[in-house]
Every structure is written in C-alpha cells, then in structure tokens.
MARVO-801437 format. One record per residue: residue number from 1; residue in one letter; x, y, z of N, C-alpha, C in turn. Coordinates in pm, 1 decimal, always signed. Example, Ala and Ser with C-alpha at 12.3 -4.5 7.8 and 13.67 -1.06 7.14 Angstrom:
<rs>
<1,A,<+1319.0,-569.0,+780.0>,<+1230.0,-450.0,+780.0>,<+1320.0,-330.0,+780.0>>
<2,S,<+1285.0,-225.0,+708.0>,<+1367.0,-106.0,+714.0>,<+1290.0,+3.0,+787.0>>
</rs>
This chain:
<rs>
<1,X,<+14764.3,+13279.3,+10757.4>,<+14748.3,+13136.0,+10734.9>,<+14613.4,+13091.4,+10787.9>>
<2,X,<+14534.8,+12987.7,+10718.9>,<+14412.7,+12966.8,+10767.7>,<+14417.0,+12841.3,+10847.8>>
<3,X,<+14373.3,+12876.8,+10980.3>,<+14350.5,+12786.3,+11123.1>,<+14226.1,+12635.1,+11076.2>>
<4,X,<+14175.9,+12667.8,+10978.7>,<+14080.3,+12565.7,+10942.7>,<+14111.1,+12428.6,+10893.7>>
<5,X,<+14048.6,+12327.1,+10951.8>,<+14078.2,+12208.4,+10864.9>,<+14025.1,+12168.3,+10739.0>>
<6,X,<+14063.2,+12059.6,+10670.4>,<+13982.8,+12067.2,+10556.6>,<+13848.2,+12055.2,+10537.0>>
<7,X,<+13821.1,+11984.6,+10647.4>,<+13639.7,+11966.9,+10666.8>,<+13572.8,+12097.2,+10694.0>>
<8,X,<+13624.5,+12198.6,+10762.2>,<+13551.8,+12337.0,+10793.7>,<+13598.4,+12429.9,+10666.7>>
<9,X,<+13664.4,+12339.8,+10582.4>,<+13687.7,+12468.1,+10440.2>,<+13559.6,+12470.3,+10371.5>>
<10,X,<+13509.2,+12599.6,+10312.6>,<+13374.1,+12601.0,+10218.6>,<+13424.3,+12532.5,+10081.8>>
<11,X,<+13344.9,+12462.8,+10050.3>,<+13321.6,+12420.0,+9885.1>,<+13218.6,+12489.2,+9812.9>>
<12,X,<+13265.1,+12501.8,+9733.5>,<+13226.1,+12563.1,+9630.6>,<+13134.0,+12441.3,+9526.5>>
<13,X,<+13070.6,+12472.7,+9477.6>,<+13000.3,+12407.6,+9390.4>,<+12986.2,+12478.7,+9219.0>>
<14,X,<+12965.9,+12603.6,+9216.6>,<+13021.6,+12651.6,+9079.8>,<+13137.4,+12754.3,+9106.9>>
<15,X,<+13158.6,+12806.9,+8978.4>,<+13300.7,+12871.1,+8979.6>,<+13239.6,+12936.9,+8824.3>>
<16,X,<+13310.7,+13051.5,+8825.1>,<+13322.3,+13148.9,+8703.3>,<+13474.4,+13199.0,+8630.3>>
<17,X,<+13498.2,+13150.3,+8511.9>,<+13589.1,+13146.5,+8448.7>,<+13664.5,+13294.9,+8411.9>>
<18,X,<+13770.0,+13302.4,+8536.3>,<+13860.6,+13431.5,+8494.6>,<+13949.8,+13424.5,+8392.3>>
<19,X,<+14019.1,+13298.7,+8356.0>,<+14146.3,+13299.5,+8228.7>,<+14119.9,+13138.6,+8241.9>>
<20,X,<+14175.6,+13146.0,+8082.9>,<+14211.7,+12988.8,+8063.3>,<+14376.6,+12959.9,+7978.4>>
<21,X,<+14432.7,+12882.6,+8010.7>,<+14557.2,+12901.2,+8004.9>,<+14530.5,+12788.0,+7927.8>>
<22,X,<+14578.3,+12791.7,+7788.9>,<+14579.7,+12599.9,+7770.1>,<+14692.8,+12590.3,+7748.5>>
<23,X,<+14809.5,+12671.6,+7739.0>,<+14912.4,+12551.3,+7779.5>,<+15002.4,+12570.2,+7918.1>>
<24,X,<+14913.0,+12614.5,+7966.4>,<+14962.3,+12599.0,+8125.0>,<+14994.8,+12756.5,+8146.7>>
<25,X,<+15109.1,+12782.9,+8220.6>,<+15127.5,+12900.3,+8304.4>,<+15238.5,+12943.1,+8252.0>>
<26,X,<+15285.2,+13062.9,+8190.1>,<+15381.0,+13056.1,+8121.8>,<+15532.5,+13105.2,+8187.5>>
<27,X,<+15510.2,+13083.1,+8325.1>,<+15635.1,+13049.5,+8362.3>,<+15654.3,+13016.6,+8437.3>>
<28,X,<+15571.1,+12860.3,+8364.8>,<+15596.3,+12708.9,+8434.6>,<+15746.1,+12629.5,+8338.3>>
<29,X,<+15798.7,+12626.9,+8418.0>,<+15929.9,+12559.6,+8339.7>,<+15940.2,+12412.6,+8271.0>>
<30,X,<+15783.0,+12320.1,+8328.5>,<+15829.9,+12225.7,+8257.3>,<+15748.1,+12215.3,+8132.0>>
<31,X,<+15843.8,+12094.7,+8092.3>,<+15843.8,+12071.7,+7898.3>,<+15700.5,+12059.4,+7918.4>>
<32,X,<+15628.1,+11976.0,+7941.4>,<+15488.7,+11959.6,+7919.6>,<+15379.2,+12025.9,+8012.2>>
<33,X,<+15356.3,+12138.0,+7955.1>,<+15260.5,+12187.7,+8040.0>,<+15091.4,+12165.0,+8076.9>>
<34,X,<+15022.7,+12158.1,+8121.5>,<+14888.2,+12123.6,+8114.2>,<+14837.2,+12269.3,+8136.6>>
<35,X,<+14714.9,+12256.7,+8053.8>,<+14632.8,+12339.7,+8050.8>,<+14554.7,+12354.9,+8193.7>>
<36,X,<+14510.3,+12507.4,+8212.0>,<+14497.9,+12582.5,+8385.4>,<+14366.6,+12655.6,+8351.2>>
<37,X,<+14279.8,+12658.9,+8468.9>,<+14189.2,+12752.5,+8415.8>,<+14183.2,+12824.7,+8585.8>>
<38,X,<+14208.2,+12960.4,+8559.9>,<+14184.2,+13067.5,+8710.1>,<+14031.4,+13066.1,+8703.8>>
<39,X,<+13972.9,+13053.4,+8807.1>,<+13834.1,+13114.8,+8863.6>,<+13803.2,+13145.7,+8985.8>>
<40,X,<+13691.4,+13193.4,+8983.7>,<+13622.1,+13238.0,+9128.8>,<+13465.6,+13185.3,+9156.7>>
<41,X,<+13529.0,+13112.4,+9255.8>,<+13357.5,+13013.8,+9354.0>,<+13242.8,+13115.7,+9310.4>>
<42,X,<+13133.0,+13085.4,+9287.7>,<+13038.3,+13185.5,+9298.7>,<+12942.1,+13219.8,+9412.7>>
<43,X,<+12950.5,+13113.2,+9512.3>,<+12892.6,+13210.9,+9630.3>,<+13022.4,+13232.0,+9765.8>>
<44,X,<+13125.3,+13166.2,+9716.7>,<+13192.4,+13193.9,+9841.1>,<+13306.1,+13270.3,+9813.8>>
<45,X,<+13324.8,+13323.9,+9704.6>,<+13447.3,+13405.0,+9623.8>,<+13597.6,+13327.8,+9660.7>>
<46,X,<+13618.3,+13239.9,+9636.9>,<+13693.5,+13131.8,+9692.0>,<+13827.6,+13148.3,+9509.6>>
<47,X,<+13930.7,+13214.0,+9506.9>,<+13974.8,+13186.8,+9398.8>,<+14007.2,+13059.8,+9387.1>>
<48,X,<+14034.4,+12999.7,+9295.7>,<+14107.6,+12858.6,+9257.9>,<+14194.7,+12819.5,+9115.2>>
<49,X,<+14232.6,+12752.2,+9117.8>,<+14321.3,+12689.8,+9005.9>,<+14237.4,+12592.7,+8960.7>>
<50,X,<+14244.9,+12575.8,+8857.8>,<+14147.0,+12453.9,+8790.8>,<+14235.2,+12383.7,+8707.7>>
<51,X,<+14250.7,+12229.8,+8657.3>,<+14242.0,+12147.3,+8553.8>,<+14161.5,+12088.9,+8477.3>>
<52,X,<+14147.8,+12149.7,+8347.8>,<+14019.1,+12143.7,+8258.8>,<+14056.7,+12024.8,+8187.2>>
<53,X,<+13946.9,+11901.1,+8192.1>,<+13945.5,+11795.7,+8077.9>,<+13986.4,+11811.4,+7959.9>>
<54,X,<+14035.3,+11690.4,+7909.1>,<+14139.5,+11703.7,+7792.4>,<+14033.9,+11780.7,+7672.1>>
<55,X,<+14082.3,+11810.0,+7590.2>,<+13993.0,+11882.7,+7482.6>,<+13920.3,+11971.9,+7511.9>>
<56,X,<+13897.2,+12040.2,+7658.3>,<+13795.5,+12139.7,+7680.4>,<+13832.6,+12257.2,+7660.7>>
<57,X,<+13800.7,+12367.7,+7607.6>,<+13825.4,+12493.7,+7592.1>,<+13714.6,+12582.7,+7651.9>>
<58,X,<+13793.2,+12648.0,+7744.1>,<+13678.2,+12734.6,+7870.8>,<+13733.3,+12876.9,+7802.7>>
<59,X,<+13573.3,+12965.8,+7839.1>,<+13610.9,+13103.0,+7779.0>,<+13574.3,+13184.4,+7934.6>>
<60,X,<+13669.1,+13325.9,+7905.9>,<+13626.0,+13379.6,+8047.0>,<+13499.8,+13442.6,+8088.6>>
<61,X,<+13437.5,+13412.3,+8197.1>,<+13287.7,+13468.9,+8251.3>,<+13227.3,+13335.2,+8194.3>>
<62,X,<+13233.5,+13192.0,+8158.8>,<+13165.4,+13079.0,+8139.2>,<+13172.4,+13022.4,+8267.9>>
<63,X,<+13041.0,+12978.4,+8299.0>,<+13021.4,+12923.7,+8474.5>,<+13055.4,+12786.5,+8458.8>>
<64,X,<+13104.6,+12692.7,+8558.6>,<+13139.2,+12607.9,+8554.3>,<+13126.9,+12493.7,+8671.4>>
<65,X,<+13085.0,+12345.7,+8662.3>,<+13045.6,+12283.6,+8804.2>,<+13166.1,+12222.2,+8819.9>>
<66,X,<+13218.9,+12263.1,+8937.5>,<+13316.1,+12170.4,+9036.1>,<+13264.9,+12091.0,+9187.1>>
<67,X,<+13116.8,+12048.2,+9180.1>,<+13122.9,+12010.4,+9293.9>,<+13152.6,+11835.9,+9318.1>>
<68,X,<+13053.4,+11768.3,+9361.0>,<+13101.1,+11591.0,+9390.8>,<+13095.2,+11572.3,+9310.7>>
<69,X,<+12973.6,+11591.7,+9200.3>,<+12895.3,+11471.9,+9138.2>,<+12994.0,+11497.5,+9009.9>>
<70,X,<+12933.7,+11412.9,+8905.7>,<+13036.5,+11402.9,+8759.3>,<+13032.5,+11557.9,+8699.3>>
<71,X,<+13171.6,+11605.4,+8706.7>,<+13194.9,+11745.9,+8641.4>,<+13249.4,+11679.3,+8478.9>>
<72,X,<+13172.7,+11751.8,+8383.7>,<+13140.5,+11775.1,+8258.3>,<+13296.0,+11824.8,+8183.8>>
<73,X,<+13352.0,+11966.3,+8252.9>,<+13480.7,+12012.2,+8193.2>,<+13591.0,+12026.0,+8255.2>>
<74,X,<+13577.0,+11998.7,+8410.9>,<+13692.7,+12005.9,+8512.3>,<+13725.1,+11870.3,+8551.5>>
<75,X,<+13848.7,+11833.2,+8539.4>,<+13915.3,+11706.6,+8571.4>,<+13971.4,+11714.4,+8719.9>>
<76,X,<+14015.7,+11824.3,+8748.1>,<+14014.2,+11831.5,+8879.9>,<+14060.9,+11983.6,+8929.6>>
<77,X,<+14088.2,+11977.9,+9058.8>,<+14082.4,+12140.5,+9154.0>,<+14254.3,+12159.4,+9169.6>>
<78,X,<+14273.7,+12210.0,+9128.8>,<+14463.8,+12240.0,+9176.5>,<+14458.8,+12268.8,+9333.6>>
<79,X,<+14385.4,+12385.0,+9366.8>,<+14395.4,+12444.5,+9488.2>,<+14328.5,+12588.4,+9465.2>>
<80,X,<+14354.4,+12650.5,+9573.0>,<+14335.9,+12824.5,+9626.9>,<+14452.9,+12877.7,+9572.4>>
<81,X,<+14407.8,+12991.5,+9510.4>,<+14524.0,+13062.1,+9442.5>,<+14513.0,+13196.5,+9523.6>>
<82,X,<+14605.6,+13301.7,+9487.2>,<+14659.4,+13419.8,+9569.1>,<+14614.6,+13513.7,+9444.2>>
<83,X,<+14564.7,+13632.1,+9475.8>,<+14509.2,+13766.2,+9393.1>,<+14637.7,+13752.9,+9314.5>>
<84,X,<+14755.5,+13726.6,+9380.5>,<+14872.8,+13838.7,+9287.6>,<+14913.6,+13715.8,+9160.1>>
<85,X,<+14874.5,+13558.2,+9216.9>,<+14883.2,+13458.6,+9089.7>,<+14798.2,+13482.9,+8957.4>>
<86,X,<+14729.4,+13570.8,+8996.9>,<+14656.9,+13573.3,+8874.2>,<+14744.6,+13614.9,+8750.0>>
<87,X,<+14654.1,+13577.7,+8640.8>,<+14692.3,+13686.6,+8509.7>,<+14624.5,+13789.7,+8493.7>>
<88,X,<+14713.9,+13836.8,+8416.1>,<+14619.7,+14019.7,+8362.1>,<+14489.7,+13990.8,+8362.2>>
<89,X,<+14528.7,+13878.7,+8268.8>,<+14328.3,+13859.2,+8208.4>,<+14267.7,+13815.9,+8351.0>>
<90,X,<+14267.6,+13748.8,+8386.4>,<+14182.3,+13669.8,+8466.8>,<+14172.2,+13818.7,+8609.3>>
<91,X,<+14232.2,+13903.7,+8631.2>,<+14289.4,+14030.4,+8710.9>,<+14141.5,+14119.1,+8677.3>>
<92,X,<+14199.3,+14133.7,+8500.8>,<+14047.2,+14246.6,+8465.0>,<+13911.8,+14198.8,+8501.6>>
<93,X,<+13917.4,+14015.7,+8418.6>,<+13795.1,+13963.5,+8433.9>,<+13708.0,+14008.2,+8571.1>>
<94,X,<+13799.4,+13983.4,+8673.1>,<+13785.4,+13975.3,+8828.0>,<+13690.7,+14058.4,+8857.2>>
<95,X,<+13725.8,+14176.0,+8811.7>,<+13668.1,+14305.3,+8836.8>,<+13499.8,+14288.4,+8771.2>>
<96,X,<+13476.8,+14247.8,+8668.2>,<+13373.7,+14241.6,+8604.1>,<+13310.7,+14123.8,+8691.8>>
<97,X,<+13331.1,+14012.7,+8741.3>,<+13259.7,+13915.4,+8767.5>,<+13247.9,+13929.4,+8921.7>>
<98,X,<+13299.4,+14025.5,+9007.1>,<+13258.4,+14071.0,+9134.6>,<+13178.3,+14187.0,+9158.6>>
<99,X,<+13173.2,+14289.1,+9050.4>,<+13043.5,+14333.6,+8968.1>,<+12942.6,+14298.3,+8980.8>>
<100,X,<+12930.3,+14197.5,+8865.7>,<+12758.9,+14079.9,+8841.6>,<+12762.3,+14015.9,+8959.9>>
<101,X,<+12846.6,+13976.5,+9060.3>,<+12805.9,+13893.4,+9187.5>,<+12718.5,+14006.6,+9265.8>>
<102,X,<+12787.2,+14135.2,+9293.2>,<+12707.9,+14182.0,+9400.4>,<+12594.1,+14246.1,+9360.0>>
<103,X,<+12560.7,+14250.3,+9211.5>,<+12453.0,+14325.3,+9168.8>,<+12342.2,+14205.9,+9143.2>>
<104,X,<+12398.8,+14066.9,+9110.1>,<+12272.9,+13957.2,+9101.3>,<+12242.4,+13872.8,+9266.8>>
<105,X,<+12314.7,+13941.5,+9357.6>,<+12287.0,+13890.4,+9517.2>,<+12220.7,+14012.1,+9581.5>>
<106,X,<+12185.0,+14135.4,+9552.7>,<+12174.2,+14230.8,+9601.3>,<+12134.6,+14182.5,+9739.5>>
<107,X,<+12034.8,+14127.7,+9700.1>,<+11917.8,+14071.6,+9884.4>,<+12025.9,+14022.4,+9999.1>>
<108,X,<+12160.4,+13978.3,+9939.2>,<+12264.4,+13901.5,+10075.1>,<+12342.2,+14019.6,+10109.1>>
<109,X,<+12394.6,+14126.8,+9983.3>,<+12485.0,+14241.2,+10032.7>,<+12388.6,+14326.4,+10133.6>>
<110,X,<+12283.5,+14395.4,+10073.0>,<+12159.1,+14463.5,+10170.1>,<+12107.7,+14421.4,+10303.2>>
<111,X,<+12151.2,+14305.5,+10301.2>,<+12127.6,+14201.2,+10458.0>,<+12253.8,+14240.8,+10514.0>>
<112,X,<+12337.8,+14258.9,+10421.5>,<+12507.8,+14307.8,+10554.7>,<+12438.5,+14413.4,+10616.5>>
<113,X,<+12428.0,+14511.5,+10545.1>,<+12350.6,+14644.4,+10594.1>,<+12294.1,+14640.7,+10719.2>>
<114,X,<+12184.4,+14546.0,+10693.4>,<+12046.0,+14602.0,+10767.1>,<+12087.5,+14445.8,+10900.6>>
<115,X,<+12195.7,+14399.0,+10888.8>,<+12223.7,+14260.9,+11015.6>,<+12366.3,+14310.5,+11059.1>>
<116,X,<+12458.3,+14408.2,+11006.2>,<+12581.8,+14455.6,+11085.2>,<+12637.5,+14416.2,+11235.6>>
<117,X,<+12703.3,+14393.0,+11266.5>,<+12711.4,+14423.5,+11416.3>,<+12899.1,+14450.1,+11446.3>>
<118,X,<+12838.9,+14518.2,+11552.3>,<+12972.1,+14573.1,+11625.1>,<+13090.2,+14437.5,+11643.3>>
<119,X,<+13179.3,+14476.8,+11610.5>,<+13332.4,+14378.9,+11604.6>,<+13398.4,+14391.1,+11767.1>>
<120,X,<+13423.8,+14536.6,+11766.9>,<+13455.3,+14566.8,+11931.7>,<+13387.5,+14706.6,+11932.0>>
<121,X,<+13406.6,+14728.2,+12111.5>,<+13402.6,+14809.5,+12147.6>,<+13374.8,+14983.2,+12091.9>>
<122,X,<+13451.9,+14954.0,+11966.2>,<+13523.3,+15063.9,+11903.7>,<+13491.2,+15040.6,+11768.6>>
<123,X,<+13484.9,+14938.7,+11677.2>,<+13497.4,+14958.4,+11591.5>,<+13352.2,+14848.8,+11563.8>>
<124,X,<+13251.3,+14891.3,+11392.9>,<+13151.3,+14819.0,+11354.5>,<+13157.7,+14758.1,+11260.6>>
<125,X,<+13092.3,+14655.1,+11199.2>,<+13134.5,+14576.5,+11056.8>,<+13093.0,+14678.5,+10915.0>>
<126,X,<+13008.6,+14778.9,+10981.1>,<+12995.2,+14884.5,+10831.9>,<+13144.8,+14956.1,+10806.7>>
<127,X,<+13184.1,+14968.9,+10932.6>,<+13372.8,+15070.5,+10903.3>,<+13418.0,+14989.4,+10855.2>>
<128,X,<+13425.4,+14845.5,+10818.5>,<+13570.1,+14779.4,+10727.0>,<+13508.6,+14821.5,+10579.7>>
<129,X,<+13373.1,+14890.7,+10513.4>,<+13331.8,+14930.2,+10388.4>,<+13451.8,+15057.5,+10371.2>>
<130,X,<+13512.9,+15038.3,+10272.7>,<+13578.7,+15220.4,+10220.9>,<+13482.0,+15278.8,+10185.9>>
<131,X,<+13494.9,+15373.2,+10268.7>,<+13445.4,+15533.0,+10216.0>,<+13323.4,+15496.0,+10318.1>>
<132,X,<+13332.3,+15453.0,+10480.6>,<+13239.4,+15461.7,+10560.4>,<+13288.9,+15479.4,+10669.9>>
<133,X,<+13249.7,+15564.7,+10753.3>,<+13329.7,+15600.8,+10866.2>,<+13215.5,+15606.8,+11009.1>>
<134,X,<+13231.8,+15675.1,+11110.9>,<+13139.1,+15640.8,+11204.3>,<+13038.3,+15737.3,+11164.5>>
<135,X,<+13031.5,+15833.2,+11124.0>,<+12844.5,+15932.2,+11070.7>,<+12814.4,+15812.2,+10995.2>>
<136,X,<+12870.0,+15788.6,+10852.6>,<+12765.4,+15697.4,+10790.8>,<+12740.0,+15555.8,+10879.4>>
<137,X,<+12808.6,+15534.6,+10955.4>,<+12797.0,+15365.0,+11019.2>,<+12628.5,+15398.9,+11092.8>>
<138,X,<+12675.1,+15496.9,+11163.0>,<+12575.4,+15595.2,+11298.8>,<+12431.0,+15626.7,+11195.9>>
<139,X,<+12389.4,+15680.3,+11126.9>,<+12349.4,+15745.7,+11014.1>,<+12245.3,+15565.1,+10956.2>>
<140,X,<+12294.6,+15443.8,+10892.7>,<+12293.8,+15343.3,+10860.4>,<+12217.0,+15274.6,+10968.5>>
<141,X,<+12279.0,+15235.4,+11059.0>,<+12225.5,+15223.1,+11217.8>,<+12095.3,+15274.3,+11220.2>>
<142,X,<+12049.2,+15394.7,+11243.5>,<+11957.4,+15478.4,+11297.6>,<+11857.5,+15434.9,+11149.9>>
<143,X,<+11874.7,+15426.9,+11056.2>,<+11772.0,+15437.9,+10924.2>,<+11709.2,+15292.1,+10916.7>>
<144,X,<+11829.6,+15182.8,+10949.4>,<+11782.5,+15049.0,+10904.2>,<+11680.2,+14993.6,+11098.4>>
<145,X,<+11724.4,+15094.0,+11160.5>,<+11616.2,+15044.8,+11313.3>,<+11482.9,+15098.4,+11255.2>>
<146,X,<+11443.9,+15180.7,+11198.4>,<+11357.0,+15240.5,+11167.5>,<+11271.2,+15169.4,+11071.4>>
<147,X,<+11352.7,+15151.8,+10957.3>,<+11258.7,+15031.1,+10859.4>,<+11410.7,+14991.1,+10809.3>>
<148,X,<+11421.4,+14825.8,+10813.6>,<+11523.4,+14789.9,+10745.1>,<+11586.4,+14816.8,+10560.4>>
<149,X,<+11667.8,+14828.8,+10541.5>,<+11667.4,+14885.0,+10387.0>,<+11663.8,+14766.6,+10300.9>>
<150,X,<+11584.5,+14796.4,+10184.7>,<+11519.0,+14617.9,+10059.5>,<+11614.0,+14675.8,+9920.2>>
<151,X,<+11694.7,+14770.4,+9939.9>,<+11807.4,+14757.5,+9816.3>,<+11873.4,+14855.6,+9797.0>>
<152,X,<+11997.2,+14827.5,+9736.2>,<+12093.7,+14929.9,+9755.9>,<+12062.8,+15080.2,+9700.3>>
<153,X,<+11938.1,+15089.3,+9565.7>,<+11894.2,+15200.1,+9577.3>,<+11814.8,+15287.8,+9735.3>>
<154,X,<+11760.7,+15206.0,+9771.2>,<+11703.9,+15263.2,+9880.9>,<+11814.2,+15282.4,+10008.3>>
<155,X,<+11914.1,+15219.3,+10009.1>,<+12033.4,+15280.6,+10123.7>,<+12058.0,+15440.4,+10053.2>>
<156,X,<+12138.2,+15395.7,+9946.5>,<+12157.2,+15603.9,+9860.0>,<+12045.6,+15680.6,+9932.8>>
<157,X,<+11930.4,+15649.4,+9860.9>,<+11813.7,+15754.5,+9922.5>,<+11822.2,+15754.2,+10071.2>>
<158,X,<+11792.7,+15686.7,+10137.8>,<+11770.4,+15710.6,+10309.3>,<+11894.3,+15724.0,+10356.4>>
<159,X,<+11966.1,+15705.2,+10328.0>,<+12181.7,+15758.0,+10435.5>,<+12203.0,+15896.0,+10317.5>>
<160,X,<+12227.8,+16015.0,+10373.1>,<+12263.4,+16152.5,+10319.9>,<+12421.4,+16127.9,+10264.7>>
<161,X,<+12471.1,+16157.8,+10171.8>,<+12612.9,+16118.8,+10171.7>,<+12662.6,+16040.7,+10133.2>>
<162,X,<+12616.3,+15905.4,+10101.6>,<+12625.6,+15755.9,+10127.8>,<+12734.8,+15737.4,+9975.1>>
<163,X,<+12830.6,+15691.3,+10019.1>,<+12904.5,+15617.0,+9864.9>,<+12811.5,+15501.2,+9813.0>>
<164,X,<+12789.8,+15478.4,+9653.3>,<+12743.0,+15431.4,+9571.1>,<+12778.1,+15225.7,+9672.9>>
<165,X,<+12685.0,+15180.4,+9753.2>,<+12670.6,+15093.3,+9816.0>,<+12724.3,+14953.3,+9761.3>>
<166,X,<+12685.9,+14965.0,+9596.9>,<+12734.3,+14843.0,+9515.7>,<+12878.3,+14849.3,+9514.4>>
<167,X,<+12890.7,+14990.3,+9456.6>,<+13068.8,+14971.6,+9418.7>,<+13161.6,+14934.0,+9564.9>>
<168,X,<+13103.5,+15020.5,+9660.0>,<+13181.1,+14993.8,+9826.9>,<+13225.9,+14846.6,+9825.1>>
<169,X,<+13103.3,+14743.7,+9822.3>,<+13116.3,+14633.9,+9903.5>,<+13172.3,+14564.3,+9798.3>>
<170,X,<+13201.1,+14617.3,+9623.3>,<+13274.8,+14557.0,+9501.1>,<+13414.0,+14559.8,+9587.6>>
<171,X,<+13466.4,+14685.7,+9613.3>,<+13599.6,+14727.4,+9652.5>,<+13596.9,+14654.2,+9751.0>>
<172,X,<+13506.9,+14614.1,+9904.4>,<+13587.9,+14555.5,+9976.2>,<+13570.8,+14422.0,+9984.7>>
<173,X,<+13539.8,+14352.5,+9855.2>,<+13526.1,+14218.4,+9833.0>,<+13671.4,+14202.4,+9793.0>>
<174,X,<+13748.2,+14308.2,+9690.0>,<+13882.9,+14248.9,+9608.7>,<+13948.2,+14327.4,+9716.6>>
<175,X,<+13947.4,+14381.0,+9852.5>,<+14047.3,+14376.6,+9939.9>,<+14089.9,+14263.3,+10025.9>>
<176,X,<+13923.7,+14188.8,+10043.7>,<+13936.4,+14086.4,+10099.4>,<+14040.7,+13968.4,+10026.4>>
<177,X,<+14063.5,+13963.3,+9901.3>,<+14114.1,+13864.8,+9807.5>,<+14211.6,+13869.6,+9800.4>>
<178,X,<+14301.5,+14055.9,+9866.9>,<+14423.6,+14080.2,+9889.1>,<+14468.2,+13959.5,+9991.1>>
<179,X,<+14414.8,+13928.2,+10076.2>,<+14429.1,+13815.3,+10181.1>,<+14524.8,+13925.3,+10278.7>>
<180,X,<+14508.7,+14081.6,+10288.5>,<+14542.3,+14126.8,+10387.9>,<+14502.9,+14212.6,+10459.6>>
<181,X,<+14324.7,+14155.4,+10477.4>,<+14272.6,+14241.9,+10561.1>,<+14238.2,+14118.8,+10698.8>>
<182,X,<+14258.3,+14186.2,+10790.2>,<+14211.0,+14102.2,+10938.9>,<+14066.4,+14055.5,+10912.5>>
<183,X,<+14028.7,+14144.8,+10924.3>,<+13863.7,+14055.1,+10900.4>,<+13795.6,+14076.3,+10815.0>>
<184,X,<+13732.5,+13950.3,+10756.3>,<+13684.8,+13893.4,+10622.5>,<+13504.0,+13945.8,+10695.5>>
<185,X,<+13456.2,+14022.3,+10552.7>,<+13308.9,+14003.0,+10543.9>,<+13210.3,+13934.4,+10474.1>>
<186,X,<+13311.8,+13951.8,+10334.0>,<+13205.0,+13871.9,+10215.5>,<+13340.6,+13750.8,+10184.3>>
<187,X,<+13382.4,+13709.4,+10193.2>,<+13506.1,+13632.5,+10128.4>,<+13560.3,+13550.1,+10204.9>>
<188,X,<+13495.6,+13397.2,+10183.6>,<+13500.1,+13289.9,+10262.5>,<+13632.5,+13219.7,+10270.1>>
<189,X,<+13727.1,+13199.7,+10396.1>,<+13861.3,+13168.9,+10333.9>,<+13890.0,+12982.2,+10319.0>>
</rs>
C-alpha cells in the first residue's frame, strides 16, 4: 500500500495508449458502459485508467495529454490500475512501449549505472537488475570509477559478461509494475 499523500503522488503529464475499450470493460456488469482507455505515464511509468471524450477513438502506442491544462481526448483519470487489470492487448502493448521508453531515455537508464548506490550493507541498487549479481555489480563499480559509461552499448563493451543492459532494466521495469518488488528503481508509485 502506498504511504504517500496525494500531493507527494507523481503526475504524469503524458501517457501512451495500451488498449482502448470503447465500450467499457467487458466484465463490467452495468447496462451502460463507458468507454476506458489503459495507459502508461511516460516518464513516471505510472499505469492508469483513462476516460476518453465522447466521440474519441484512441489507438494503441498514440501519446496522449493528461495534465492541468485543457486535455483535447481525455475527459478524465479513473485512477492507477494493477499489471494484472490489464487486457491482453494493452499486456502485449506494454511490452513494446517499455521497449521505446528505455531505448528513447537511454541517458536516464545509463545514469542508473554510472549514480548506483548501495541499499544496505549487503546488498546494491545494480543487484535488484536480473541477471546481475555481485561480479557484475563489482565489475560495473570498478569500470564506471574509471570513466563513467555514455550508453548502453558501451556498458556491453567495458563489463565482460554483461546481460544485454536495455533488455535487463526492460525486465525490471515490468517487475516493478508487478507491484511486488520491495524496492522500486525506475517505477514511480
């Protein structure tokens, strides 16, 4: 459960279109359903529920403004939705549009890298990556003191071993979305 109030929640200002439901959720029981659109914040990976203005038809991967000022196709925000509310579609989409996030931010994922720091004693913020353990954390450490790393090709080359850096931090972006990992890296709650 999140300890935050509503004032310390992140807003989002755009959002990217995982599914659009126009006649609602299909197993929503009542007679009149309204049309739903699933998305994901684009810098804070924030899922949400959307209500799209009357007549609007949203397609999936179409970006979309939800912030103060006058929104164009969103009538309003339902809320934060849960990975497992999704639909199929909006499920696959997911995968594709956390993809293009970490490959068109490269410079903020490569800054996890090369700004890491130890959680405890024991454990570092590179070990919550799958497929990184303490050589590559140790290994990462030692390369980025030396000259910090400017992109995920250049982590591959300088760490021996290294899992494919984009896909890692893809995977532990949609673990984070599981909402059951203890600590959040990229995935603002």
């Amino acid at each position: 459960m999140n300890s935050q109030s509503p004032e310390q929640r992140v807003r989002e200002e755009h959002v990217i279109v995982l599914d659009f439901l126009p006649h609602g959720h299909p197993l929503d029981s009542r007679p009149r359903k309204t049309p739903v659109v699933q998305a994901i914040g684009k810098n804070h990976l924030v899922l949400l529920e959307l209500v799209p203005k009357k007549d609007v038809i949203l397609q999936p991967l179409h970006e979309v403004y939800i912030g103060e000022g006058k929104r164009d196709q969103i009538h309003h925000i339902v809320g934060r939705v849960k990975l497992d509310d999704l639909t199929a579609t909006a499920k696959s989409t997911l995968d594709i549009v956390i993809k293009d996030v970490v490959a068109n931010n490269e410079k903020h994922f490569v800054d996890f890298f090369n700004k890491s720091q130890p959680l405890t004693t024991r454990m570092h913020q590179l070990e919550l990556l799958p497929g990184l353990g303490k050589k590559h954390m140790w290994e990462i450490i030692e390369k980025r003191d030396e000259k910090p790393f400017d992109s995920f090709k250049d982590i591959k080359a300088r760490v021996k071993l290294m899992p494919d850096p984009e896909k890692i931090v893809a995977k532990r972006i949609i673990k984070e979305l599981t909402g059951e990992e203890k600590h959040r890296i990229f995935v603002d709650v």
